[in-house]
NUVO-200819 format. One record per atom (N, C-alpha, C, CB): atom name; residue number from 1; x, y, z. Coordinates in nm, 4 decimals. Glycine has a CB too. Layout:
<recs>
- CA, NUM, X, Y, Z
...
</recs>
This chain:
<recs>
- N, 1, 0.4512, -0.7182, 1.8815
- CA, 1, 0.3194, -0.6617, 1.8985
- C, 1, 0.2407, -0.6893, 1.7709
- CB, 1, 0.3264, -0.5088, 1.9301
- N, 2, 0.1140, -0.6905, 1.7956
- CA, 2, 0.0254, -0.7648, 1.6606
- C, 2, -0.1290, -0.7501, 1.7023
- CB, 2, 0.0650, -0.9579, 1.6357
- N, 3, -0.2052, -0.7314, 1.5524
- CA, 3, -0.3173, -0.6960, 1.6154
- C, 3, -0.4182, -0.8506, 1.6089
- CB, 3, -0.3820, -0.5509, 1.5329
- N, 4, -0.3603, -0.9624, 1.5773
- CA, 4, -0.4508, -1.1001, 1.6126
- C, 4, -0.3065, -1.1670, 1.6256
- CB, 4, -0.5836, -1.1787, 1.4746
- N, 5, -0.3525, -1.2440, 1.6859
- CA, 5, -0.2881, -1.3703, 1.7679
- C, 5, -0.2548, -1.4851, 1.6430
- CB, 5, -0.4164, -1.4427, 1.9007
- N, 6, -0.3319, -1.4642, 1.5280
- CA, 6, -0.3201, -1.5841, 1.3973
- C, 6, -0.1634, -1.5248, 1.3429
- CB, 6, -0.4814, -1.5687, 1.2389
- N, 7, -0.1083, -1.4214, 1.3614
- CA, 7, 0.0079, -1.3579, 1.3130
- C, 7, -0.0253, -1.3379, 1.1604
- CB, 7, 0.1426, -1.4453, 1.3421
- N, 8, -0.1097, -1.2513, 1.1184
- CA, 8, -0.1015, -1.3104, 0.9394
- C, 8, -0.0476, -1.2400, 0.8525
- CB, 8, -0.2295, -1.3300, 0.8628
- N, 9, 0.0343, -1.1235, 0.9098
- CA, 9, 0.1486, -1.0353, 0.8604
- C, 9, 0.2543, -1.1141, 0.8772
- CB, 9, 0.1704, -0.9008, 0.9301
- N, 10, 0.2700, -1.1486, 0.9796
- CA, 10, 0.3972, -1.1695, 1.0432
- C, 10, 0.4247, -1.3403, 0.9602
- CB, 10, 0.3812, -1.1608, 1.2474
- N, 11, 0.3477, -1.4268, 0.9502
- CA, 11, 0.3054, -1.5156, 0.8796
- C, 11, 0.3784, -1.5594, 0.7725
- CB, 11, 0.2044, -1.4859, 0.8489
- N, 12, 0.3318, -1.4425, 0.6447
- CA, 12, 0.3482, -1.4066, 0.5252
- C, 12, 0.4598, -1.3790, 0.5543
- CB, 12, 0.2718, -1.3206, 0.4622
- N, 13, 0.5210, -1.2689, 0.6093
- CA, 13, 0.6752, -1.2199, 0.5599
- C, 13, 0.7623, -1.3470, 0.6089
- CB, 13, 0.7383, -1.0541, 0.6445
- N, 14, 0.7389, -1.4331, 0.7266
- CA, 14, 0.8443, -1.5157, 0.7512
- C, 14, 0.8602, -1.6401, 0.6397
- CB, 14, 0.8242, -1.5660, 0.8941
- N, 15, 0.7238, -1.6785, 0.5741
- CA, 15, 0.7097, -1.7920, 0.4606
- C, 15, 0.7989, -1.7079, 0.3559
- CB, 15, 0.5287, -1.8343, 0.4007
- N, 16, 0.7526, -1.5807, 0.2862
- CA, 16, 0.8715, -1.5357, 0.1853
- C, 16, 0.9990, -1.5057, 0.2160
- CB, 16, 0.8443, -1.4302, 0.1239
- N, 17, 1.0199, -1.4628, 0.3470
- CA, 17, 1.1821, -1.4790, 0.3572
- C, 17, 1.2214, -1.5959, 0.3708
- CB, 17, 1.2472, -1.4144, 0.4625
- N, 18, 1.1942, -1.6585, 0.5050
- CA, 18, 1.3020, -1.7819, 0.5572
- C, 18, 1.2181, -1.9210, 0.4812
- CB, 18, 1.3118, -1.7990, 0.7757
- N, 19, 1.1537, -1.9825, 0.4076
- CA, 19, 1.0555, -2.0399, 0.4011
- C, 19, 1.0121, -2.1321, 0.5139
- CB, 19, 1.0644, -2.0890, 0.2982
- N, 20, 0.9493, -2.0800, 0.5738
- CA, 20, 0.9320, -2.1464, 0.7277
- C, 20, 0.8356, -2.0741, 0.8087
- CB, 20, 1.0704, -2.1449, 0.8159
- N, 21, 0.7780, -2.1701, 0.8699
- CA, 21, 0.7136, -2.0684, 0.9874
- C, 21, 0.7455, -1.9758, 1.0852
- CB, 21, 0.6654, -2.1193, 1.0550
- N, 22, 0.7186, -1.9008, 1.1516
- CA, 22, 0.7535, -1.7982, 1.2497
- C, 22, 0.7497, -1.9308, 1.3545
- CB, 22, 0.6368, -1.6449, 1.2735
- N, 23, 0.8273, -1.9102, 1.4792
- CA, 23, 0.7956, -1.9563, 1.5971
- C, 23, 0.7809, -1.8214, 1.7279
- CB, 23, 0.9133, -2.0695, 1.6223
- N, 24, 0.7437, -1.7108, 1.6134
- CA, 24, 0.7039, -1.6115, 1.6850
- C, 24, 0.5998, -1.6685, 1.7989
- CB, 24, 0.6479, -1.5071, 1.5905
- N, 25, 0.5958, -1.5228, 1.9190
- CA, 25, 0.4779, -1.5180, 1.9782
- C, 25, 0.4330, -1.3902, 1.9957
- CB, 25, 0.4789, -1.5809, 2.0889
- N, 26, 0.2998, -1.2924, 1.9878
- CA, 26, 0.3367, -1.2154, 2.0036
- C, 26, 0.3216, -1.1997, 2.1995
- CB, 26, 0.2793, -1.1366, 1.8965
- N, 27, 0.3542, -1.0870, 2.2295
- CA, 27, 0.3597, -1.0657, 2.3393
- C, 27, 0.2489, -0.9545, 2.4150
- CB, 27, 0.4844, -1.0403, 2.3435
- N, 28, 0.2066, -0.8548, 2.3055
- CA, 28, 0.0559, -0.7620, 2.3063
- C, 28, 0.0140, -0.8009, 2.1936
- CB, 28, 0.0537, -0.5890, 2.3109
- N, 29, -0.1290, -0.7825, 2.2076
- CA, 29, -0.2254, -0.7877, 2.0811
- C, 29, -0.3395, -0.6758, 2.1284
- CB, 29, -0.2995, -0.9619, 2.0498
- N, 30, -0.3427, -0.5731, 2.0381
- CA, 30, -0.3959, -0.4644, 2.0265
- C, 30, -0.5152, -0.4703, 1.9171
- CB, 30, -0.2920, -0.3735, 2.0016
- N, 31, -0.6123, -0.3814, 1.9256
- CA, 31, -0.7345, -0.3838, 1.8333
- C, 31, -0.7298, -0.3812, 1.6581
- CB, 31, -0.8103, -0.2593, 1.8775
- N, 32, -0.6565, -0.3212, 1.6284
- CA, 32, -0.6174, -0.2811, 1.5198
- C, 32, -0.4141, -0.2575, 1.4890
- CB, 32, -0.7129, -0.1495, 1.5169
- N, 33, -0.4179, -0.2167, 1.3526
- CA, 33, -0.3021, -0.1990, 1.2383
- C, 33, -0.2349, -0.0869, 1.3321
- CB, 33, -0.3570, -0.1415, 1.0537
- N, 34, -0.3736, 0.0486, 1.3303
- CA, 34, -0.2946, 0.1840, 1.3569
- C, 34, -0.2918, 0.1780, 1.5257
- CB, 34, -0.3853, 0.3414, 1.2856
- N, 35, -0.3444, 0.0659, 1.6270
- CA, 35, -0.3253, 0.0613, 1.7191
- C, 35, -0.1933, 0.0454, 1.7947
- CB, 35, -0.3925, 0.0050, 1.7288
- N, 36, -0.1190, -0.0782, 1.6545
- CA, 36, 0.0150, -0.1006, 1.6613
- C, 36, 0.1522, -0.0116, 1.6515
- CB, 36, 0.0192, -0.1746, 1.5831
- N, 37, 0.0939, 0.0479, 1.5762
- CA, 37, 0.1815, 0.1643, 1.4937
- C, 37, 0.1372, 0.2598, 1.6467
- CB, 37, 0.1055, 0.2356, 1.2854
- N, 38, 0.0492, 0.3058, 1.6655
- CA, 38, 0.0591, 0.4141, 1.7918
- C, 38, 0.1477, 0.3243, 1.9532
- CB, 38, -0.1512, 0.4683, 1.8374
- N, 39, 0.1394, 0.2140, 1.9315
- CA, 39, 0.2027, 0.1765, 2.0614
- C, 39, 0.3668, 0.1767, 2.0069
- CB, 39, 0.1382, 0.0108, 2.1287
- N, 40, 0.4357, 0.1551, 1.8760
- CA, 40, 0.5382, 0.1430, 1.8190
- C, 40, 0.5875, 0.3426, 1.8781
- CB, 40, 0.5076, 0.0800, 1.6320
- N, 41, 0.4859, 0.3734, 1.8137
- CA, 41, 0.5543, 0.5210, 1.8455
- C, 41, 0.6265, 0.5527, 1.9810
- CB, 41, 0.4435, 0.6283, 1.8399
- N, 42, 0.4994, 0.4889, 2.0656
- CA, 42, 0.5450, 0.5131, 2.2142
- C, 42, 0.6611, 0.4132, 2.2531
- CB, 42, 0.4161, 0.4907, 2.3204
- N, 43, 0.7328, 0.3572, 2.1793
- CA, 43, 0.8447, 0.2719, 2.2379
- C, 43, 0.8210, 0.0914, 2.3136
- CB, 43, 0.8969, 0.3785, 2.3596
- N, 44, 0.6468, 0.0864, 2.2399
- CA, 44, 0.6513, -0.0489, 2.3416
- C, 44, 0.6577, -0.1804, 2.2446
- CB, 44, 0.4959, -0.0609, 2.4503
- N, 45, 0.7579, -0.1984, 2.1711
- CA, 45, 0.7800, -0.2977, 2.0620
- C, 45, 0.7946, -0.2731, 1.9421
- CB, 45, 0.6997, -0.3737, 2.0533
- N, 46, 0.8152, -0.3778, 1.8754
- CA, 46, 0.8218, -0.3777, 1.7417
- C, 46, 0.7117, -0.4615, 1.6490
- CB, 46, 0.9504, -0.4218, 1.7190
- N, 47, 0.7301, -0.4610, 1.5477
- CA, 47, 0.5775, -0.5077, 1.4382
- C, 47, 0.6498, -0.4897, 1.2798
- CB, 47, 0.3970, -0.3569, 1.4580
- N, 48, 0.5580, -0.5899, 1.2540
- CA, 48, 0.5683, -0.5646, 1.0479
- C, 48, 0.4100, -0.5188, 1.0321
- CB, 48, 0.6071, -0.7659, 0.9133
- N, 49, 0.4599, -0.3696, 0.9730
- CA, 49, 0.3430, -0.3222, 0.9121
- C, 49, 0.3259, -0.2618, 0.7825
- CB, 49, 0.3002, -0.2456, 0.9840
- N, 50, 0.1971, -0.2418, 0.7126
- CA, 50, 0.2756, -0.1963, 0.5633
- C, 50, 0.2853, -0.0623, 0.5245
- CB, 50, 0.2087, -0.2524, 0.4407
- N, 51, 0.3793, -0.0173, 0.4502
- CA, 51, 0.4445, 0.0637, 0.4459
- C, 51, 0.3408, 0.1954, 0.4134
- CB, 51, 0.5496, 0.0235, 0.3619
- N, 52, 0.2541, 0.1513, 0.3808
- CA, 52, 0.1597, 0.2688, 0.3427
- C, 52, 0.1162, 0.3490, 0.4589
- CB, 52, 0.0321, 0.2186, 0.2727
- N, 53, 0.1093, 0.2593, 0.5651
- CA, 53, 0.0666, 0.3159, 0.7026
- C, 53, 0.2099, 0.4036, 0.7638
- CB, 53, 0.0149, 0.1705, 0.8168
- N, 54, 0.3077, 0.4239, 0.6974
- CA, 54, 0.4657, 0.4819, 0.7698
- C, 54, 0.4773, 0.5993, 0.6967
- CB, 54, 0.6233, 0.3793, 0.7463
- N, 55, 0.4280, 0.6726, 0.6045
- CA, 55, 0.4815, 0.7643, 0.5373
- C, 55, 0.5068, 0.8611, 0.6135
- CB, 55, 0.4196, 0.7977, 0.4413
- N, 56, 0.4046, 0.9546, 0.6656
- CA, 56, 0.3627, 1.0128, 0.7650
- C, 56, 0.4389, 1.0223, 0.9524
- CB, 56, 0.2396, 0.9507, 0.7483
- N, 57, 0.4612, 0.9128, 0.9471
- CA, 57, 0.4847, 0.8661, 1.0698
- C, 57, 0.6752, 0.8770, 1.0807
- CB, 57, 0.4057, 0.6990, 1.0803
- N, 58, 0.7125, 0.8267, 0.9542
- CA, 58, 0.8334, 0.8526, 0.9026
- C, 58, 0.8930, 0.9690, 0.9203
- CB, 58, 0.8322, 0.8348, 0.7906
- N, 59, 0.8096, 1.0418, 0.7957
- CA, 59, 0.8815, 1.2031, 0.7952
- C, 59, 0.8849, 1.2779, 0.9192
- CB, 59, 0.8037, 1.3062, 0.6998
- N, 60, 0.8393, 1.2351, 0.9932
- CA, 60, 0.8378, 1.2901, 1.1639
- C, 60, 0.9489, 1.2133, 1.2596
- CB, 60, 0.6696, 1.2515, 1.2440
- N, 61, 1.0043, 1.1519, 1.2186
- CA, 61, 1.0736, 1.0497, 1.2696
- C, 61, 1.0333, 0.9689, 1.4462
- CB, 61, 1.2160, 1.1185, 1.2597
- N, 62, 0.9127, 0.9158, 1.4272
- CA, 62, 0.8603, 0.8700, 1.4767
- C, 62, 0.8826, 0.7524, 1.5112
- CB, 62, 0.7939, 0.8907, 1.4443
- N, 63, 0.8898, 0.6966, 1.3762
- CA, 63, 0.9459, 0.5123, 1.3464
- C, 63, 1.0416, 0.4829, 1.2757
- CB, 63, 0.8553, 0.4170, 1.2745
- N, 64, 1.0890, 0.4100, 1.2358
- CA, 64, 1.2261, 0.3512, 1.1659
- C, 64, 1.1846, 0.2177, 1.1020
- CB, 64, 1.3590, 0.3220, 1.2816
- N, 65, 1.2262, 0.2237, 0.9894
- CA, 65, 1.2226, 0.0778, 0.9389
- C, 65, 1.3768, 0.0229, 0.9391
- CB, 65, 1.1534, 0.0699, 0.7778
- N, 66, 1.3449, -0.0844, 1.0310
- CA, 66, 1.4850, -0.1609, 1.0822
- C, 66, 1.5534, -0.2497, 0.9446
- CB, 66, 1.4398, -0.2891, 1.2276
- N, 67, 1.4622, -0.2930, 0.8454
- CA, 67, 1.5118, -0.3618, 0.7454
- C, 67, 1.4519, -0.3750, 0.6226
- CB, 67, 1.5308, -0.4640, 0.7828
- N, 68, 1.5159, -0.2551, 0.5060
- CA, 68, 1.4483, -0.1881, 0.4509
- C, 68, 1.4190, -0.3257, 0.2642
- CB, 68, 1.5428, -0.0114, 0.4550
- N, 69, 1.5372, -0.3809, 0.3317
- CA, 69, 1.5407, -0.4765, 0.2073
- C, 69, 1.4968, -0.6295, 0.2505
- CB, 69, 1.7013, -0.4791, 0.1408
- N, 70, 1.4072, -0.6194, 0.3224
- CA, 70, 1.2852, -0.6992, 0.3568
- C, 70, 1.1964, -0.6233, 0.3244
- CB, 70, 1.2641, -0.7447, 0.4890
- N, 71, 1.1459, -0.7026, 0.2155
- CA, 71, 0.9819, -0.6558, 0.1713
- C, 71, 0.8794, -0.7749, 0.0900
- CB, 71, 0.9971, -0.5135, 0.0483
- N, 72, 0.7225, -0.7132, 0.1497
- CA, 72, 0.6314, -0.8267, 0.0444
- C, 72, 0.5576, -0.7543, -0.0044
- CB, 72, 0.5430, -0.9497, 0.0982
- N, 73, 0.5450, -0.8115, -0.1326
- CA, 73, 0.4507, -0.7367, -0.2640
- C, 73, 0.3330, -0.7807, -0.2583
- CB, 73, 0.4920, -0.7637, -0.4170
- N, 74, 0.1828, -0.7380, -0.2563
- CA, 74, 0.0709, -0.7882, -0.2633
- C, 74, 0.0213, -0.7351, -0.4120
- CB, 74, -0.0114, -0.7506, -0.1377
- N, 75, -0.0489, -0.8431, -0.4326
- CA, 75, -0.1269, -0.8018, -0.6098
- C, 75, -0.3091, -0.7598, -0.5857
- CB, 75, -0.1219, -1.0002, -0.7482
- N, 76, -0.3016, -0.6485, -0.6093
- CA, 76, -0.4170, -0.6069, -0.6533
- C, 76, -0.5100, -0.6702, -0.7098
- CB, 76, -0.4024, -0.5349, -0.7127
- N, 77, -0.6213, -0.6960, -0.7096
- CA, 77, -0.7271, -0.7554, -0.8109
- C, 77, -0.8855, -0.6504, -0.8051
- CB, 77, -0.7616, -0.9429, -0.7519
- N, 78, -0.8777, -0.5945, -0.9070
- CA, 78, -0.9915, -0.5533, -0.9371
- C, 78, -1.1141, -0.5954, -1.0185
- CB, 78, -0.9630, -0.4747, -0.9675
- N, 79, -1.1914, -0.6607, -0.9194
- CA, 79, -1.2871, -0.7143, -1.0229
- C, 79, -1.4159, -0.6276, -1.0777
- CB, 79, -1.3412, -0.8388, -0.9635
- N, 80, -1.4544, -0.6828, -1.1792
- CA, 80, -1.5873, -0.5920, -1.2556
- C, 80, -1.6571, -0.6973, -1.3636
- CB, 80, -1.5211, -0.4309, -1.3591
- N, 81, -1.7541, -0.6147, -1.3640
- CA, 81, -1.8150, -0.6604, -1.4569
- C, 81, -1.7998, -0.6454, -1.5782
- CB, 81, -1.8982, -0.6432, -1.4429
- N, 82, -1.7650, -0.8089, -1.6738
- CA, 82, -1.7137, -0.7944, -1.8168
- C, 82, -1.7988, -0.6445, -1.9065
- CB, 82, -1.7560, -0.9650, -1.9015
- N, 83, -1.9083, -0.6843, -1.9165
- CA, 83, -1.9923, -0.5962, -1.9267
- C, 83, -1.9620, -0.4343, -1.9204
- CB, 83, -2.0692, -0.6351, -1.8409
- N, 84, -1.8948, -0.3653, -1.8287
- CA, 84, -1.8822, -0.2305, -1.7965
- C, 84, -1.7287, -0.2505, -1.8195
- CB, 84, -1.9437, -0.1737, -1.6436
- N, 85, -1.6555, -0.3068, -1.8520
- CA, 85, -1.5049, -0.2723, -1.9127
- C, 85, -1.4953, -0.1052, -1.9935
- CB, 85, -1.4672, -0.4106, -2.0481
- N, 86, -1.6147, -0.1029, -2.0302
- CA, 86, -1.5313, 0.0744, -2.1322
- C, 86, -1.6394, 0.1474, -2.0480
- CB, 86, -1.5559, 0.1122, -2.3828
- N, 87, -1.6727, 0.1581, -1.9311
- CA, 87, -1.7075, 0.2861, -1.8475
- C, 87, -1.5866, 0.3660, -1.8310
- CB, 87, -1.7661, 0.2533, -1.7025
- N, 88, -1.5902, 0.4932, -1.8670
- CA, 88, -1.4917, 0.5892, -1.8655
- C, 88, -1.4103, 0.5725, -1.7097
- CB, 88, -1.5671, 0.7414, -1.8937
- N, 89, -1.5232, 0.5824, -1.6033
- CA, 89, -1.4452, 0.5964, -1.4696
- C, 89, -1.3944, 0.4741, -1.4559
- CB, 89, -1.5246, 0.6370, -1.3414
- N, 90, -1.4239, 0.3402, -1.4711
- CA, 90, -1.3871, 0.2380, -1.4886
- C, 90, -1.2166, 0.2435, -1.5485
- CB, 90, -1.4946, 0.1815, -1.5691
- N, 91, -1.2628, 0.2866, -1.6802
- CA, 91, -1.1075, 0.3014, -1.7613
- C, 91, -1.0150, 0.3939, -1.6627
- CB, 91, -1.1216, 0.3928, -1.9362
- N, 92, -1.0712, 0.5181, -1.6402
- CA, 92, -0.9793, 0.5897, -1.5255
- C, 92, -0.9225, 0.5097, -1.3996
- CB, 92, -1.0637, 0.7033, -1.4620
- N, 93, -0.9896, 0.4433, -1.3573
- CA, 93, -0.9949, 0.4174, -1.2458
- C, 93, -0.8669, 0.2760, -1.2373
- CB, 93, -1.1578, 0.3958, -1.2107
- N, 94, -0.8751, 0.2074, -1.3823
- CA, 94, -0.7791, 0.0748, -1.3921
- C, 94, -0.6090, 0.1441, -1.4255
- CB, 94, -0.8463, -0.0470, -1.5499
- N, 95, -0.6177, 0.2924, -1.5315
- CA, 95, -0.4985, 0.3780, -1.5596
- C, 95, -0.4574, 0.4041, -1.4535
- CB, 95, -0.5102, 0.4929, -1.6306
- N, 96, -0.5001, 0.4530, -1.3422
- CA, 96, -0.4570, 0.5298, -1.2334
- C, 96, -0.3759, 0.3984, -1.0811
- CB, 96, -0.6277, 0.6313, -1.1847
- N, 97, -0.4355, 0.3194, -1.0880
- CA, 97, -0.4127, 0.2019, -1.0186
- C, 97, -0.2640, 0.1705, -1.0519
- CB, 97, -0.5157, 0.0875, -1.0588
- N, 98, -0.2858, 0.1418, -1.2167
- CA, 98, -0.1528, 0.0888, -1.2768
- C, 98, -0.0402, 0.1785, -1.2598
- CB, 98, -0.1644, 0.0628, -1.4246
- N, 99, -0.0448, 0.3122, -1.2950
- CA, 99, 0.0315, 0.3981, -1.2765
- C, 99, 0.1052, 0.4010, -1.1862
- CB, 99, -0.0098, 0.4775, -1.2792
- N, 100, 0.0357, 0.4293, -1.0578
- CA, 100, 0.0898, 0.3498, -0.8813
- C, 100, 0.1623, 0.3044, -0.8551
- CB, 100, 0.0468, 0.2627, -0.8144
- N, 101, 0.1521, 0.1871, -0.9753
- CA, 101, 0.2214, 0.0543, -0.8369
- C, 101, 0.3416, 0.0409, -0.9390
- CB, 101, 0.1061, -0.1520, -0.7908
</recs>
């Protein structure tokens, strides 16, 4: 299940694991991320979604992550203007990010 037909989750994780393409297909394609995740709940497939969207969904035991040591890291980029580098919320805002991840 997937919410475009380009696979571009599904994409990504198969190039960093297997280096190769998927010869996936999906079989539904739904509007959206949390569209997926609500049809997952109800039992009608499976999906790679990111983990931020499971916390919740988890502690309820709703969903399962089938393979926990499969994972992809995405990098942040915050851009700004050189210029406003020492705006306080700015500075807050780059501490708090880092902290995170």
């Amino acid at each position: 299940m997937n919410y475009d037909l380009d696979l571009p989750i599904i994409r990504r994780f198969w190039r960093e694991h297997f280096q190769k393409r998927s010869q996936t297909h999906p079989t539904h394609v739904v509007p959206d991320l949390h569209s997926v995740l609500m049809a997952i709940e109800h039992g009608a497939g499976i999906s790679l979604l990111p983990t931020f969207m499971l916390d919740d969904h988890l502690s309820r035991n709703k969903v399962k992550i089938m393979y926990p040591s499969y994972t992809v890291h995405n990098d942040l980029y915050l851009p700004y203007q050189v210029k406003n580098r020492n705006l306080p919320h700015l500075k807050t805002l780059i501490e708090t990010l880092k902290k995170t991840v």
